[in-house]
C-alpha positions in Angstrom: 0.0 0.0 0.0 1.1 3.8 -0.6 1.7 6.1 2.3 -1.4 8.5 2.9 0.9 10.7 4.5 4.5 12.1 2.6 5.3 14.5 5.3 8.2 15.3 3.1 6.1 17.2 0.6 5.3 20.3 1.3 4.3 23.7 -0.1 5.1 27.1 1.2 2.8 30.1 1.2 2.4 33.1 3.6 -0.8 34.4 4.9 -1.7 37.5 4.5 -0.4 39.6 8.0 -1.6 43.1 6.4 -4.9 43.8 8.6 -6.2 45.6 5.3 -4.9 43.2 2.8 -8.6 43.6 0.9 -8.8 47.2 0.9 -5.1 47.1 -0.5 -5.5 44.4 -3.1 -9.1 45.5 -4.5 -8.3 48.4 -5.9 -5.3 46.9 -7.7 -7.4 44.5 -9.1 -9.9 46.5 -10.0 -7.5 48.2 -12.1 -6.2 45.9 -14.1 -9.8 45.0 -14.6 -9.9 48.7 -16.2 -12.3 49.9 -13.1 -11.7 52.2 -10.3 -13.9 53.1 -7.2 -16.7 51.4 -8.8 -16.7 53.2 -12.2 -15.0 52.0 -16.0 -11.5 53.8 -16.7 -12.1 56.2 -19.7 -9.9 55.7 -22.8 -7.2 58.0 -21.7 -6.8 56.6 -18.4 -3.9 54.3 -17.6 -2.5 52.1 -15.8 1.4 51.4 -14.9 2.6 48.5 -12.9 6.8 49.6 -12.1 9.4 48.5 -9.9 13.0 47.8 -9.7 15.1 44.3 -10.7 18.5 45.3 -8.5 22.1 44.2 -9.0 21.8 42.5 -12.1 25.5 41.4 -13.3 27.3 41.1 -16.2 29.3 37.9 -15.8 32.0 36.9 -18.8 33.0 33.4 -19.0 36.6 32.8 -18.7 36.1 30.4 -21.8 33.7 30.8 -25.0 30.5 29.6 -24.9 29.9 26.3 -27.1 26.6 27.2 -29.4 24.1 24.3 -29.4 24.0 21.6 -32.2 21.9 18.4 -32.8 21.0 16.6 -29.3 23.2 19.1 -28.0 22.4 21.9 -25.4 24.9 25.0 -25.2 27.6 24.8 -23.1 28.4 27.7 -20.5 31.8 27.7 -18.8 31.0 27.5 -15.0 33.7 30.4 -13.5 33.6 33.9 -14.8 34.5 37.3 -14.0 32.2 39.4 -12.6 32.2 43.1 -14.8 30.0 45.3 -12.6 26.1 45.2 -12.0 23.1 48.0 -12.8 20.1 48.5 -11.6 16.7 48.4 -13.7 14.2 50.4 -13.5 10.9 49.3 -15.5 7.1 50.3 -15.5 4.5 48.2 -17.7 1.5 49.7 -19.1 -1.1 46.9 -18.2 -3.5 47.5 -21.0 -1.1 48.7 -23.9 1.7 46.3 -23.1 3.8 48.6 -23.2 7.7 48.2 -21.2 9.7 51.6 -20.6 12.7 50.7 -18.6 16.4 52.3 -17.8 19.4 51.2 -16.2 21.2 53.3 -13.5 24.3 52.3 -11.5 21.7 52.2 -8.2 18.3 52.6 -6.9 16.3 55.5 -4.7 14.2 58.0 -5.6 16.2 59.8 -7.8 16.3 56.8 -9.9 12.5 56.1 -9.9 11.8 59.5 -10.5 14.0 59.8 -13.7 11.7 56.4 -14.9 8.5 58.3 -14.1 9.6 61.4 -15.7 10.3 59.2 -18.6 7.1 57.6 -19.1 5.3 60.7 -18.2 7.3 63.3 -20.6 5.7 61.0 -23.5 2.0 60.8 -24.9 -0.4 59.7 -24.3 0.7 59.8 -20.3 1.8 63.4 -21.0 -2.0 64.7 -21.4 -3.8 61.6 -19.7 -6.6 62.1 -17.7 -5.2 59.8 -15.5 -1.8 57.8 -15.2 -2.2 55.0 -11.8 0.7 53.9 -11.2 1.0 50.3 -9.0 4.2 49.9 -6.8 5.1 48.5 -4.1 6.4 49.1 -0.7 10.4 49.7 -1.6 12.1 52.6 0.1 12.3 54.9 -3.2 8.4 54.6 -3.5 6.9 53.6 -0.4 4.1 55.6 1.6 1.9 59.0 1.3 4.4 61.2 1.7 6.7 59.5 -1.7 3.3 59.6 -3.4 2.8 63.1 -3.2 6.5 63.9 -3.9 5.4 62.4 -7.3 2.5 63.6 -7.7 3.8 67.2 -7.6 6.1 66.6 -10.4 2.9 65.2 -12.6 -0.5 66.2 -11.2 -2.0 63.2 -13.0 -0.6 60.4 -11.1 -2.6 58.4 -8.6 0.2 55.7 -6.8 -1.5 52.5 -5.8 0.5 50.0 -2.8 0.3 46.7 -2.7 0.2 45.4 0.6 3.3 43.8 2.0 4.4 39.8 0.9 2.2 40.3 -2.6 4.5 40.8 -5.1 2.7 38.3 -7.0 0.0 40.9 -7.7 2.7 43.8 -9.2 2.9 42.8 -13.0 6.0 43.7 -13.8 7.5 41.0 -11.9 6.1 39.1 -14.7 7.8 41.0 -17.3 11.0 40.3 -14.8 10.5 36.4 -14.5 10.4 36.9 -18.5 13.4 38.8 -18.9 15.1 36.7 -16.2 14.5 33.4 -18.2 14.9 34.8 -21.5 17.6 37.4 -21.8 19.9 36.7 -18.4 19.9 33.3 -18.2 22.4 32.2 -19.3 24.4 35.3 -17.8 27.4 35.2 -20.8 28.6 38.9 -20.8 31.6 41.1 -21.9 30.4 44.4 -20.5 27.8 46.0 -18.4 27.2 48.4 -21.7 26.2 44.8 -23.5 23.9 43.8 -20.3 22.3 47.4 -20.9 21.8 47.3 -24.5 20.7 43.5 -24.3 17.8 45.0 -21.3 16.9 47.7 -23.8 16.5 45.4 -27.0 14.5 43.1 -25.3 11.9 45.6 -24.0 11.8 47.1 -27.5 11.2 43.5 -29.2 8.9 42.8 -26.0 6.7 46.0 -26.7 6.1 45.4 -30.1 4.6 42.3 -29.9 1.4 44.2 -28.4 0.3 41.5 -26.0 -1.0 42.5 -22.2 -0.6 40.0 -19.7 -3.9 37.6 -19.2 -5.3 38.5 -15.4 -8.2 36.5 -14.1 -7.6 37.1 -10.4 -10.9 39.5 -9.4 -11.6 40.6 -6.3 -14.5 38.7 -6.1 -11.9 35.7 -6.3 -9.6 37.4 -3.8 -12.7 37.6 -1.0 -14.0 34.3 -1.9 -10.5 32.9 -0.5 -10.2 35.5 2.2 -13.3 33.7 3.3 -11.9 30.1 3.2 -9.4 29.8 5.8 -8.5 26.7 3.5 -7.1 28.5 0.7 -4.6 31.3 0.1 -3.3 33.3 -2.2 -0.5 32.1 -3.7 0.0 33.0 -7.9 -2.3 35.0 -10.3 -4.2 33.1 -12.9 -4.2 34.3 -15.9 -6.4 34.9 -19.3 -7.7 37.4 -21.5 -7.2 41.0 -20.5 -10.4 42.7 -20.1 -11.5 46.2 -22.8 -13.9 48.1 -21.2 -12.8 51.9 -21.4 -15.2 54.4 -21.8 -15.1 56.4 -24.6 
């Protein structure tokens, strides 16, 4: 007979230790559901999901890396020489699928702000109605008092927290899990000016293929499992992303 019991399987998760997780998470959600507070987003609303992927190296082999044949997966020289690391920068447009990103040799709000002054320099942010932009609790953006530091250099922007432990619901760490598997890994690198330019090409290529992450994770969802002490929330599902702007 099998064992009912494999004690050495397990699966981790946290629960939610933000007493206003809901209130924090709804309106998030709502968002990228192209509501907020209960009403559609008009056309030239948006909505801009940004953070920062830190200390990102540029690693060159000490030998060449063999190039893949028949039955025959590359070939990456283990040791290497580290030749500096950057800092990226990114925001998403939810709806447009749209990456803007920048390197900088570190993090803070300077940073941050040059990467909102980049996005929001450009149409159609430049003249939006409205720009929400959905960060989380890192020191160059965290709390009231950042928000309104930004909103004073562009009246239009409405920052959105997460709540703590819910990076899963920021999606541009799925644009970094993407970047992560397709452009760093493996990390084969001459110079931090080739890590930048391979960033930048990527979110160029990335961009032009026009296609918004799929989000099926509602707030309806998110209360139904608030409810059920049996469940958590542990990873987004994902489908088709929702049209449903007023015009």
């Amino acid at each position: 007979m099998h064992d009912a019991l494999r004690p050495w399987r397990h699966h981790c998760w946290i629960f939610p230790r933000d007493p206003h997780f809901l209130e924090r998470v709804g309106p998030v959600l709502d968002l990228y559901a192209c509501r907020w507070q209960g009403q559609p987003l008009w056309a030239d609303e948006h909505v801009l999901s940004a953070d920062e992927k830190t200390s990102i190296q540029a690693r060159r082999r000490l030998q060449p890396t063999l190039a893949p044949g028949p039955h025959q997966a590359a070939r990456v020289e283990h040791e290497y020489e580290r030749q500096g690391a950057v800092q990226y920068l990114a925001a998403w447009d939810v709806h447009r699928a749209v990456v803007f990103g920048r390197c900088a040799p570190k993090t803070g709000k300077a940073a941050f702000g040059r990467l909102v002054d980049q996005v929001m320099d450009q149409e159609p942010y430049r003249s939006a109605r409205r720009v929400f932009w959905i960060v989380d609790n890192g020191s160059a953006h965290r709390g009231e008092r950042a928000a309104e530091e930004l909103r004073a250099r562009h009246p239009r922007i409405v920052v959105v927290h997460t709540p703590v432990h819910a990076s899963w619901l920021n999606q541009i760490e799925q644009y970094f899990s993407i970047l992560q598997r397709k452009v760093l890994t493996p990390n084969d690198l001459t110079s931090l000016k080739a890590l930048e330019e391979r960033i930048a090409a990527f979110g160029q290529r990335y961009s032009s293929l026009s296609k918004p992450f799929a989000w099926t994770f509602t707030r309806q969802e998110l209360e139904r499992r608030l409810r059920e002490p049996s469940l958590h929330v542990d990873s987004a599902p994902l489908t088709s992303t929702p049209s449903c702007w007023l015009m």
